[in-house]
mmCIF file as Biopython writes it, N, C-alpha, C and O atoms, coordinates in Angstrom:
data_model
#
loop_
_atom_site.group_PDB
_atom_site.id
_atom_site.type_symbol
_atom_site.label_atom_id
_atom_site.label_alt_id
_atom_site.label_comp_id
_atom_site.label_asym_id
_atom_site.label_entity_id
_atom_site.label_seq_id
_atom_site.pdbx_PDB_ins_code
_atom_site.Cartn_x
_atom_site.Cartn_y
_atom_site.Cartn_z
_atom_site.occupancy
_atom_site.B_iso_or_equiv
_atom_site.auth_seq_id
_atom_site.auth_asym_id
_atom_site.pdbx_PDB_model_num
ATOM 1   N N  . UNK A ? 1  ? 47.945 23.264 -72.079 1.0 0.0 1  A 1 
ATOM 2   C CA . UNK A ? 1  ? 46.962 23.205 -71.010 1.0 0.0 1  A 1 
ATOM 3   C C  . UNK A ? 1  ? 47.324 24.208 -69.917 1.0 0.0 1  A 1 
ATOM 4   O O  . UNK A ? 1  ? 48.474 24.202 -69.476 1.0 0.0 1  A 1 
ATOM 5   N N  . UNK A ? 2  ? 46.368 25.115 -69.428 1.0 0.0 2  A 1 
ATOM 6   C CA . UNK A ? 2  ? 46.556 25.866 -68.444 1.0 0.0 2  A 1 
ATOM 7   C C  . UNK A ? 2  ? 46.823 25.679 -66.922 1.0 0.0 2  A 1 
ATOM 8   O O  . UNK A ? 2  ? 45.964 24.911 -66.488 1.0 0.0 2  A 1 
ATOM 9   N N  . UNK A ? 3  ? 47.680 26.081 -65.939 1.0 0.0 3  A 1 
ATOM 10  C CA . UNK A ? 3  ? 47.826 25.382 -64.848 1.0 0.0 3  A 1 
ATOM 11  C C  . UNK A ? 3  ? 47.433 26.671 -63.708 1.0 0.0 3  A 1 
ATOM 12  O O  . UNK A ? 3  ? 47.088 27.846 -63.827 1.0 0.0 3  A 1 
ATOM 13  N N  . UNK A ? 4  ? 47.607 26.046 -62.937 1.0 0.0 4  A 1 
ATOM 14  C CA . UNK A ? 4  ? 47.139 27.040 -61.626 1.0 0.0 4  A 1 
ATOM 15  C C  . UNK A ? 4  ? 48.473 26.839 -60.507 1.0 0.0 4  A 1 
ATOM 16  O O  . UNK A ? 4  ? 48.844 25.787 -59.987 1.0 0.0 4  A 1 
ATOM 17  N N  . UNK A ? 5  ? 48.867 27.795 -60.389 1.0 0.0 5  A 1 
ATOM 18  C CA . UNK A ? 5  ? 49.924 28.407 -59.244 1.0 0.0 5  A 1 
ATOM 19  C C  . UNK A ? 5  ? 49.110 28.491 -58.103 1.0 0.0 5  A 1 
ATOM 20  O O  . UNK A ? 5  ? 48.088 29.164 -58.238 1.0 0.0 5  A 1 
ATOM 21  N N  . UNK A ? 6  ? 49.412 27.730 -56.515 1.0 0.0 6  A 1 
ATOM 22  C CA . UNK A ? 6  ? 48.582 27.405 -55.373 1.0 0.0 6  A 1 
ATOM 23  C C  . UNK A ? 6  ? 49.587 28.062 -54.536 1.0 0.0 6  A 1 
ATOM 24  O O  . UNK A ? 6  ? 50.722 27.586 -54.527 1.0 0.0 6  A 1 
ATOM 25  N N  . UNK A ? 7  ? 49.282 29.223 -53.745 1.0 0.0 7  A 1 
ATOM 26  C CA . UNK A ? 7  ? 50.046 29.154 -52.497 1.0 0.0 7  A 1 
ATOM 27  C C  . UNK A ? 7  ? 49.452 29.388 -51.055 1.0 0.0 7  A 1 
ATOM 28  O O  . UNK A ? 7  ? 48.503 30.171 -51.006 1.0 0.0 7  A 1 
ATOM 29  N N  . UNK A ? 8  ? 49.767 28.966 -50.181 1.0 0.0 8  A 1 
ATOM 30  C CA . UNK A ? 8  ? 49.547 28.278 -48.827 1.0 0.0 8  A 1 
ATOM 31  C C  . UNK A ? 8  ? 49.317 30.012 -48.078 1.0 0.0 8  A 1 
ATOM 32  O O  . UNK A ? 8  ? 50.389 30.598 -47.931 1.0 0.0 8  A 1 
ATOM 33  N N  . UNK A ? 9  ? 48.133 30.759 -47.656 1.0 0.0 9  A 1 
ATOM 34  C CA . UNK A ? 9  ? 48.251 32.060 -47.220 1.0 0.0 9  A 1 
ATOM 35  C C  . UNK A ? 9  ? 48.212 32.168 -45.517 1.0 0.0 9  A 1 
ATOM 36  O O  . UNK A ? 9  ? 48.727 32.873 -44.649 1.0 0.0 9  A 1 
ATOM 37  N N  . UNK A ? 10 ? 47.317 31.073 -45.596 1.0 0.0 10 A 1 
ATOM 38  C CA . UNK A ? 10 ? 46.943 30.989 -43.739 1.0 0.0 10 A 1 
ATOM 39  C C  . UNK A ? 10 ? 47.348 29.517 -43.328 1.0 0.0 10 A 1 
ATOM 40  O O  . UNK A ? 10 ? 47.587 28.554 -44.057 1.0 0.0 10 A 1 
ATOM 41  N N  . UNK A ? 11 ? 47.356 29.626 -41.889 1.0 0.0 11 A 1 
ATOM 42  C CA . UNK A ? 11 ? 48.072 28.620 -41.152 1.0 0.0 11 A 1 
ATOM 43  C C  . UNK A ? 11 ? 46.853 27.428 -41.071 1.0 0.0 11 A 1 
ATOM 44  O O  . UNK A ? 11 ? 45.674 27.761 -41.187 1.0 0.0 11 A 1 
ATOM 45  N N  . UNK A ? 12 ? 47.137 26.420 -40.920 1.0 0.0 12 A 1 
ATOM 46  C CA . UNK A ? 12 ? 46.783 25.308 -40.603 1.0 0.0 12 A 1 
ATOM 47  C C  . UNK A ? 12 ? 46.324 24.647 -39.879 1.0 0.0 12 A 1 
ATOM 48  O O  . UNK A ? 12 ? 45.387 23.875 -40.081 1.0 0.0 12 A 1 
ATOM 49  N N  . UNK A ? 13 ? 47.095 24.894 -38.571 1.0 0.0 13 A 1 
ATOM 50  C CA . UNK A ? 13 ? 46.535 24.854 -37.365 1.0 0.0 13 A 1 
ATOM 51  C C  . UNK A ? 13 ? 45.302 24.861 -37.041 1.0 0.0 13 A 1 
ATOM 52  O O  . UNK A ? 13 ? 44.643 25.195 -38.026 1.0 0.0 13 A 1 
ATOM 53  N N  . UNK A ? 14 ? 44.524 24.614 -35.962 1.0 0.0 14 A 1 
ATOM 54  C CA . UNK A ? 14 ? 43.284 24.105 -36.025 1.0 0.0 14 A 1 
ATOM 55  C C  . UNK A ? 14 ? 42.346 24.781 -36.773 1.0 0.0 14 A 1 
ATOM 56  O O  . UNK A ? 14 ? 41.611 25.741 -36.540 1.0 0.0 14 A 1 
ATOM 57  N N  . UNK A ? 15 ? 42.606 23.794 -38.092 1.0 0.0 15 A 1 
ATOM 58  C CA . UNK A ? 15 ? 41.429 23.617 -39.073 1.0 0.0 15 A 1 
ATOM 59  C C  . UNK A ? 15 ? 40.855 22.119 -38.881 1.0 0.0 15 A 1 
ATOM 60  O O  . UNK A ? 15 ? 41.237 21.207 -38.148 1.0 0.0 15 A 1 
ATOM 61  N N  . UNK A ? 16 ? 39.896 22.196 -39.723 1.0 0.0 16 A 1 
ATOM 62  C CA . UNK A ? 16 ? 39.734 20.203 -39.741 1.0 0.0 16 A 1 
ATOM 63  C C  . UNK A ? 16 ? 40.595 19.225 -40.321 1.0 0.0 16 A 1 
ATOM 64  O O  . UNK A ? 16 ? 41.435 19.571 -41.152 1.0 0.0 16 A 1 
ATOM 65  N N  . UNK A ? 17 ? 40.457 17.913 -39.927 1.0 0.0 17 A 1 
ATOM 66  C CA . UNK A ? 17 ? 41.293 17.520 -40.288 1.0 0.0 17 A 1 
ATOM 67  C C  . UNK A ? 17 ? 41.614 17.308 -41.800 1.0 0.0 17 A 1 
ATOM 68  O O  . UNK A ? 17 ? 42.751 17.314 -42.271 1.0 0.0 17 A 1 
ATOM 69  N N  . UNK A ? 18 ? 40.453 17.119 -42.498 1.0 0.0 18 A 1 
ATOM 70  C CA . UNK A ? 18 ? 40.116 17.157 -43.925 1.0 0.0 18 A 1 
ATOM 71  C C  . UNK A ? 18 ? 40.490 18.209 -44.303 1.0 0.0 18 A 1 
ATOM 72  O O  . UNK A ? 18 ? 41.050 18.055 -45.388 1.0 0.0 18 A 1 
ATOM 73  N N  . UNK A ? 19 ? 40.486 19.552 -43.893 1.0 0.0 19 A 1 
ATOM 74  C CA . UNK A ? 19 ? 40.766 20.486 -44.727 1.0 0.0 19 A 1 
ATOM 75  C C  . UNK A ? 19 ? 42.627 20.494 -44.364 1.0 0.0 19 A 1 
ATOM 76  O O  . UNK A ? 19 ? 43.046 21.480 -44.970 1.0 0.0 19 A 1 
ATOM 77  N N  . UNK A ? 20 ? 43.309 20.097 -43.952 1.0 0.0 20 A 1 
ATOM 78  C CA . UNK A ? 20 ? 44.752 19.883 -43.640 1.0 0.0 20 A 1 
ATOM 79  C C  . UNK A ? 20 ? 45.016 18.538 -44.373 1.0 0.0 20 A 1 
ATOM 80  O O  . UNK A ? 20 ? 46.208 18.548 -44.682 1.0 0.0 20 A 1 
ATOM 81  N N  . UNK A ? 21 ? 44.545 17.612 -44.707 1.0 0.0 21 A 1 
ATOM 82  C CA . UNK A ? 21 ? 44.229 16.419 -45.791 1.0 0.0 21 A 1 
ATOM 83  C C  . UNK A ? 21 ? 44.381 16.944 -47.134 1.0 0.0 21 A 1 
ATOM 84  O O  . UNK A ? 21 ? 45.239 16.568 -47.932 1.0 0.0 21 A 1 
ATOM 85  N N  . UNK A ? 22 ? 43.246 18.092 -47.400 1.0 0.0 22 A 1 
ATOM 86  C CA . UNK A ? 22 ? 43.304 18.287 -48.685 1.0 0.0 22 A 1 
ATOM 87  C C  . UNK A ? 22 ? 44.604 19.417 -49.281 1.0 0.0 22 A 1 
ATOM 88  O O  . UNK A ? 22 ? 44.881 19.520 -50.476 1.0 0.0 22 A 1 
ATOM 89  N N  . UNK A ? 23 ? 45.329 20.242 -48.114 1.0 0.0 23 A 1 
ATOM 90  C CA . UNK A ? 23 ? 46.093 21.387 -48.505 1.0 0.0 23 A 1 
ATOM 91  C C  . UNK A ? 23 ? 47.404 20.000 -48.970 1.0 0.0 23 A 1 
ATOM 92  O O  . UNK A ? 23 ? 48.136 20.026 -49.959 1.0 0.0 23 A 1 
ATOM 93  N N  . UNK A ? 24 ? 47.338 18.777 -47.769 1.0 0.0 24 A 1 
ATOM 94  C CA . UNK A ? 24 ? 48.388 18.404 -47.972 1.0 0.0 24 A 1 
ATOM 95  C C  . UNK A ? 24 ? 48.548 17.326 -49.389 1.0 0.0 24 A 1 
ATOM 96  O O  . UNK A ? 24 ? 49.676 17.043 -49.793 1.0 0.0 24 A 1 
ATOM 97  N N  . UNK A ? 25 ? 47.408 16.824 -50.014 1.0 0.0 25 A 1 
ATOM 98  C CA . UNK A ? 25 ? 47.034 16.817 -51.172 1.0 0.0 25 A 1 
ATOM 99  C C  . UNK A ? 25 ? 47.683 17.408 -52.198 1.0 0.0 25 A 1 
ATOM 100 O O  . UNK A ? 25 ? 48.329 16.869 -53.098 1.0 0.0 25 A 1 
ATOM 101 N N  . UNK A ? 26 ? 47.410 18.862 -51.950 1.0 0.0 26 A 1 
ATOM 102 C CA . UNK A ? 26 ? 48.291 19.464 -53.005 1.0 0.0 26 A 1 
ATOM 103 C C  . UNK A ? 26 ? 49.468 20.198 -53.208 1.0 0.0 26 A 1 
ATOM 104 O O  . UNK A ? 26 ? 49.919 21.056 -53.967 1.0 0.0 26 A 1 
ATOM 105 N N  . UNK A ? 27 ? 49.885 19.335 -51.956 1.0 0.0 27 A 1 
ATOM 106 C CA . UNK A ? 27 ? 51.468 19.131 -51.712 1.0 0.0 27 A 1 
ATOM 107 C C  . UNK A ? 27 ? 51.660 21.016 -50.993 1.0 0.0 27 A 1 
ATOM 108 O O  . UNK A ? 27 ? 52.487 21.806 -51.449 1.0 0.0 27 A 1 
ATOM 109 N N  . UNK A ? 28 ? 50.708 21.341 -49.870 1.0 0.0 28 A 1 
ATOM 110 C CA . UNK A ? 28 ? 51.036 22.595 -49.339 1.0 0.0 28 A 1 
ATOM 111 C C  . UNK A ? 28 ? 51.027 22.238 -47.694 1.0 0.0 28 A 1 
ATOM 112 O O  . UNK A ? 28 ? 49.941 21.811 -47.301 1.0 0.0 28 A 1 
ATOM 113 N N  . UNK A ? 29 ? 51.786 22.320 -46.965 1.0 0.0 29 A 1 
ATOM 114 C CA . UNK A ? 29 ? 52.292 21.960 -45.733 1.0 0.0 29 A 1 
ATOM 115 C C  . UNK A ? 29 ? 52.173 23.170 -44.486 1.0 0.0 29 A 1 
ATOM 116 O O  . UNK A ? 29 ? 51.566 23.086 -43.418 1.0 0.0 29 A 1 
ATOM 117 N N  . UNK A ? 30 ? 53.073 24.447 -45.097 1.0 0.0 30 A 1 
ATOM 118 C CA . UNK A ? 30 ? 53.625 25.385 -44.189 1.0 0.0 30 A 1 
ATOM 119 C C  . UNK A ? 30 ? 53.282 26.184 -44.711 1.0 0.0 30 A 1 
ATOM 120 O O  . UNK A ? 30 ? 52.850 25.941 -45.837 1.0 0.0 30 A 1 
ATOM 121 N N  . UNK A ? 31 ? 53.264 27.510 -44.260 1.0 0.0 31 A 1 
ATOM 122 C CA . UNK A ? 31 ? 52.528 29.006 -44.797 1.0 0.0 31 A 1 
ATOM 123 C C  . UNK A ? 31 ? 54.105 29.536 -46.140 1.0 0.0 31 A 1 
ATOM 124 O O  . UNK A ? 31 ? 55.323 29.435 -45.996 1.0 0.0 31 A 1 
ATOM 125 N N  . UNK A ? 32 ? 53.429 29.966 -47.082 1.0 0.0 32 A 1 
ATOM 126 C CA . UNK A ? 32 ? 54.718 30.576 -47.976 1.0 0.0 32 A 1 
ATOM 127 C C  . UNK A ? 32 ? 54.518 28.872 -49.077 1.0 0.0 32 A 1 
ATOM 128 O O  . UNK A ? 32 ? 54.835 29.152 -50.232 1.0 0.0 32 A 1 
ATOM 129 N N  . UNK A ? 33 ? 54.254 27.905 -48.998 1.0 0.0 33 A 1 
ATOM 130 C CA . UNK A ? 33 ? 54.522 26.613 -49.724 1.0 0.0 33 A 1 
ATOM 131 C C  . UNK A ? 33 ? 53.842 26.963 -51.124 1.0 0.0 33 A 1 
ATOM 132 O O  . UNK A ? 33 ? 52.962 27.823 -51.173 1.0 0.0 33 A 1 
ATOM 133 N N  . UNK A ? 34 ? 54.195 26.397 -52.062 1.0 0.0 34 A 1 
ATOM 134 C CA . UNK A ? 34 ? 53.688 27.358 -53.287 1.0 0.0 34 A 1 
ATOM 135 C C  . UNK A ? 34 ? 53.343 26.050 -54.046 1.0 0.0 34 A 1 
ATOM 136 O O  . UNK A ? 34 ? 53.813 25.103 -53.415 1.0 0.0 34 A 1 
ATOM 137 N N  . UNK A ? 35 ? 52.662 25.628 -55.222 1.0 0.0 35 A 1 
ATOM 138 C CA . UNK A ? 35 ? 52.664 24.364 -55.993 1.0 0.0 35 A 1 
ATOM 139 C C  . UNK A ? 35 ? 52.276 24.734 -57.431 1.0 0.0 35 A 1 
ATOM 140 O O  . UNK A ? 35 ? 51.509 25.681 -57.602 1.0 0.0 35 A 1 
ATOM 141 N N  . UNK A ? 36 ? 52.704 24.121 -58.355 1.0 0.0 36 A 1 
ATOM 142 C CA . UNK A ? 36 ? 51.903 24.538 -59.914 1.0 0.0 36 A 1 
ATOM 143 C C  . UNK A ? 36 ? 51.065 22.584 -60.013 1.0 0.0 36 A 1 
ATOM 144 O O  . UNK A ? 36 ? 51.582 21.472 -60.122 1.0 0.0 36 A 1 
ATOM 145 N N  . UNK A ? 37 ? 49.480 23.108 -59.891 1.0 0.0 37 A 1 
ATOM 146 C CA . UNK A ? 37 ? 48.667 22.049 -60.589 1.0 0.0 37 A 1 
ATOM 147 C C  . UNK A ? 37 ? 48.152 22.001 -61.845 1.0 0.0 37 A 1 
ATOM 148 O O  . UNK A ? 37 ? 48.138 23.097 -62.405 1.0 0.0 37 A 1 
ATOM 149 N N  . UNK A ? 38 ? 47.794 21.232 -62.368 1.0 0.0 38 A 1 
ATOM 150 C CA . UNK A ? 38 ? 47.125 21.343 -63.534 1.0 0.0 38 A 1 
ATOM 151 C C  . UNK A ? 38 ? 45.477 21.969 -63.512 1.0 0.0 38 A 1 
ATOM 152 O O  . UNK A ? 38 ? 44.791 21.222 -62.814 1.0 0.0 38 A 1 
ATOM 153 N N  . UNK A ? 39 ? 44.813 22.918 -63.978 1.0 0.0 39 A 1 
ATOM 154 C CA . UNK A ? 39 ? 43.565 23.319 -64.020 1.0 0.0 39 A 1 
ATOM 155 C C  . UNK A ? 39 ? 42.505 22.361 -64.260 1.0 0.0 39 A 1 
ATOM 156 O O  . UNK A ? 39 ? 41.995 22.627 -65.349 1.0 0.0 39 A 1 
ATOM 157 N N  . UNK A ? 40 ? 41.775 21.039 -63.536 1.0 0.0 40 A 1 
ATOM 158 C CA . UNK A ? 40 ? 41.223 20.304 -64.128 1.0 0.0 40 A 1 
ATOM 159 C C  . UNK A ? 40 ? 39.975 20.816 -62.904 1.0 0.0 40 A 1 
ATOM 160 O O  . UNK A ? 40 ? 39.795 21.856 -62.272 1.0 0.0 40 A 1 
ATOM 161 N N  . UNK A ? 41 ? 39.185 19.324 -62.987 1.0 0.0 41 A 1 
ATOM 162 C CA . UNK A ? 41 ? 37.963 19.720 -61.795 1.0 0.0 41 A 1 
ATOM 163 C C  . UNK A ? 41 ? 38.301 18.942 -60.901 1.0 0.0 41 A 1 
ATOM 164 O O  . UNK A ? 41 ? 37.440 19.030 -60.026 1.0 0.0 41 A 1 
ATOM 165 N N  . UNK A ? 42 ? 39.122 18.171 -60.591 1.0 0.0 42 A 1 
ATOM 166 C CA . UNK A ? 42 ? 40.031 17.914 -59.448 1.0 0.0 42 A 1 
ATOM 167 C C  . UNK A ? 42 ? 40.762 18.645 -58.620 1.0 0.0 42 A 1 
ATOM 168 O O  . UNK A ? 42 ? 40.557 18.557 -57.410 1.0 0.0 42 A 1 
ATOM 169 N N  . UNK A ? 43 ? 41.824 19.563 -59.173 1.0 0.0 43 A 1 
ATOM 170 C CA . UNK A ? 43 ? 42.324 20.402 -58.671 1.0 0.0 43 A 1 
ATOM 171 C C  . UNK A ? 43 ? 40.916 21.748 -58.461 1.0 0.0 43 A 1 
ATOM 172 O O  . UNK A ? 43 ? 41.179 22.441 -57.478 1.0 0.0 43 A 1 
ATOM 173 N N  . UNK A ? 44 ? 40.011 22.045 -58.938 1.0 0.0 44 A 1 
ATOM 174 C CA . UNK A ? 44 ? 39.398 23.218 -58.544 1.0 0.0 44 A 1 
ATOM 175 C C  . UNK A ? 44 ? 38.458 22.601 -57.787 1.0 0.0 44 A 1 
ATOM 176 O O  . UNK A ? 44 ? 38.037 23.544 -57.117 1.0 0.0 44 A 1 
ATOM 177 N N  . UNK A ? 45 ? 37.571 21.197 -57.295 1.0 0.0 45 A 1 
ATOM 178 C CA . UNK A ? 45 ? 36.995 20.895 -56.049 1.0 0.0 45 A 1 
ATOM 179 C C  . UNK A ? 45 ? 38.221 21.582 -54.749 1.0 0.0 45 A 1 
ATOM 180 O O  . UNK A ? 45 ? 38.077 22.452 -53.890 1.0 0.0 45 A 1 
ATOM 181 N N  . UNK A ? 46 ? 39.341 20.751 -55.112 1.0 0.0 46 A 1 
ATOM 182 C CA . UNK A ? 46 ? 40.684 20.945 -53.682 1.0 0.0 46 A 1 
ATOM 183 C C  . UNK A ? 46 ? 40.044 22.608 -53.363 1.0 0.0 46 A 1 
ATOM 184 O O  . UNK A ? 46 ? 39.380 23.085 -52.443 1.0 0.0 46 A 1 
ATOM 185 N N  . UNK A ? 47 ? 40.522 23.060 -54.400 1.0 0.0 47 A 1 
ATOM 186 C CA . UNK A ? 47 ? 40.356 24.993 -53.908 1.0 0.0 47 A 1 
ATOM 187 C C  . UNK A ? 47 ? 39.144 25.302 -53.688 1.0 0.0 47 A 1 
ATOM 188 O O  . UNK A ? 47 ? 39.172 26.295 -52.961 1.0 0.0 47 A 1 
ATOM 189 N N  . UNK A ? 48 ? 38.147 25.025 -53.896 1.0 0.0 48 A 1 
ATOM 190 C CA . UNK A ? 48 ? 37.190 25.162 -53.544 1.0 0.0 48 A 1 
ATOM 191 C C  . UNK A ? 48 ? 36.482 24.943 -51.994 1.0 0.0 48 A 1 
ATOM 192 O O  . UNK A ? 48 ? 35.658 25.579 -51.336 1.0 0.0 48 A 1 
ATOM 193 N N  . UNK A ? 49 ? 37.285 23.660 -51.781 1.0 0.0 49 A 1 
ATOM 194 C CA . UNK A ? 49 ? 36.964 23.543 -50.365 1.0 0.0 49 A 1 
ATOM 195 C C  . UNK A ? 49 ? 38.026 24.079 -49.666 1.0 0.0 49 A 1 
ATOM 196 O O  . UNK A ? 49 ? 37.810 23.638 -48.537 1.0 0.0 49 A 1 
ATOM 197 N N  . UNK A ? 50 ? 38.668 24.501 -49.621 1.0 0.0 50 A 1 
ATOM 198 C CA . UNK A ? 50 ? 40.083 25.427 -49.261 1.0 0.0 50 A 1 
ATOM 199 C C  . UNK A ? 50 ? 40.347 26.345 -49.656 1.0 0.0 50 A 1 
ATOM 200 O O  . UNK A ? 50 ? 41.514 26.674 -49.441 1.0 0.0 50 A 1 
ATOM 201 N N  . UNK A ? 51 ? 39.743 27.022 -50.212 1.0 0.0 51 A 1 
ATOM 202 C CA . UNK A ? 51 ? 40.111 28.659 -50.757 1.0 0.0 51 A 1 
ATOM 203 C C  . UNK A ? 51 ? 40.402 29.572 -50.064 1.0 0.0 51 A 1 
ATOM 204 O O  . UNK A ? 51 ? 41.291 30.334 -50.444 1.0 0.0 51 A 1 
ATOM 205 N N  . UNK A ? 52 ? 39.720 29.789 -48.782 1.0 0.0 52 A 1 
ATOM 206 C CA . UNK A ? 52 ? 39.875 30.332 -48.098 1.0 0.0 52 A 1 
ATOM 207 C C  . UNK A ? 52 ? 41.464 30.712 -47.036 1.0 0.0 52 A 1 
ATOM 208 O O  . UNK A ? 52 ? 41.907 31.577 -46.281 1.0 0.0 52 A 1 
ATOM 209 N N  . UNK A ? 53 ? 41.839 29.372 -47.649 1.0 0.0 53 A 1 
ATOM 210 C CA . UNK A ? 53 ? 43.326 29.206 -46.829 1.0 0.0 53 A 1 
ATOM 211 C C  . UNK A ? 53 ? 44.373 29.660 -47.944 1.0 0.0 53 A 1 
ATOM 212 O O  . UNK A ? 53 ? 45.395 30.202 -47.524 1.0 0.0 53 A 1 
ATOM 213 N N  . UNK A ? 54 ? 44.224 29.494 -49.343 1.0 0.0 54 A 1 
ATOM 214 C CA . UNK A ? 54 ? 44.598 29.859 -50.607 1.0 0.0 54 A 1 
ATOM 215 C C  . UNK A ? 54 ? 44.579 31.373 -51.248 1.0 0.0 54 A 1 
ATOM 216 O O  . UNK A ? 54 ? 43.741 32.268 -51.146 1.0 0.0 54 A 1 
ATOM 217 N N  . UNK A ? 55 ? 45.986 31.299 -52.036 1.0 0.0 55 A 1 
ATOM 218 C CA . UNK A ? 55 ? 45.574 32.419 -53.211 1.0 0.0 55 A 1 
ATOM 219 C C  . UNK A ? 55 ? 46.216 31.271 -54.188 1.0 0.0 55 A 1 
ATOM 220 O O  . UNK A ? 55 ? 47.110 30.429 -54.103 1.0 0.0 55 A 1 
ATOM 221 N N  . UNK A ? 56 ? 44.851 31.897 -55.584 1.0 0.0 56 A 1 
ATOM 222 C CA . UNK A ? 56 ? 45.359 31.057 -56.850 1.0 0.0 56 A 1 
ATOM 223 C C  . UNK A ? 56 ? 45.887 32.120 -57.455 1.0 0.0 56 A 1 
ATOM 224 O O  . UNK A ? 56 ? 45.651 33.208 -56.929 1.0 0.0 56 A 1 
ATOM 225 N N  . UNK A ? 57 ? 46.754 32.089 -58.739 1.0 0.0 57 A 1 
ATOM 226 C CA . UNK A ? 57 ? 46.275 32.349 -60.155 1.0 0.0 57 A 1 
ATOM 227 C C  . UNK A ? 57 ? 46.858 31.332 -61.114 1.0 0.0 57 A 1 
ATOM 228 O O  . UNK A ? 57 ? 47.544 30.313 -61.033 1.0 0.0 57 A 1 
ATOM 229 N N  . UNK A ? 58 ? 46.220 32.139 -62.158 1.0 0.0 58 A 1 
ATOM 230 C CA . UNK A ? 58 ? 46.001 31.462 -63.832 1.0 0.0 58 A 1 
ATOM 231 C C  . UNK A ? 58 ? 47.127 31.565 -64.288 1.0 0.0 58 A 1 
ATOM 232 O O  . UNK A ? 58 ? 47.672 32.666 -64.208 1.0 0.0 58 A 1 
ATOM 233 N N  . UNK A ? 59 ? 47.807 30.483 -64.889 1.0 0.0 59 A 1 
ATOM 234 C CA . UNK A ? 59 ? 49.346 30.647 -65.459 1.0 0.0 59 A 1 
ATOM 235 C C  . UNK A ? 59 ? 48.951 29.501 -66.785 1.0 0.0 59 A 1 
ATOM 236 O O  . UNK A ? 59 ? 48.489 28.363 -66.693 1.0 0.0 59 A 1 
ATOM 237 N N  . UNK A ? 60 ? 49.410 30.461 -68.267 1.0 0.0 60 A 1 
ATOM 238 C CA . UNK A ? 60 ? 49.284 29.229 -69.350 1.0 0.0 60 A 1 
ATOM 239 C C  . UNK A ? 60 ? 50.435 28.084 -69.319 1.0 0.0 60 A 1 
ATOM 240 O O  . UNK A ? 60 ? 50.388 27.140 -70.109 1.0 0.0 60 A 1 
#
């Protein structure tokens, strides 16, 4: 199964609170925080509403 490498690009700081909910969701806290998720449609709603704070890529 293919996974997705998440890392944390922009700060946090006043965003909403939901969108600091969902980074911390996927276990990303501080700028540089990195995570491997699994590619499902769980994990790609999260990035989706947070992408903007994100870089992904594709890792098999």
């Amino acid at each position: 199964m293919a996974s997705l490498n998440i890392k944390l690009v922009k700060s946090l700081n006043g965003r909403l609170e939901k969108h600091i909910a969902t980074a911390n969701s996927l276990g990303l806290q501080k700028i540089g925080d990195t995570t491997v998720q699994p590619d499902n449609a769980q994990t790609r709603g999260k990035i989706a509403k947070i992408g903007y704070l994100l870089r992904v890529e594709e890792t098999k």
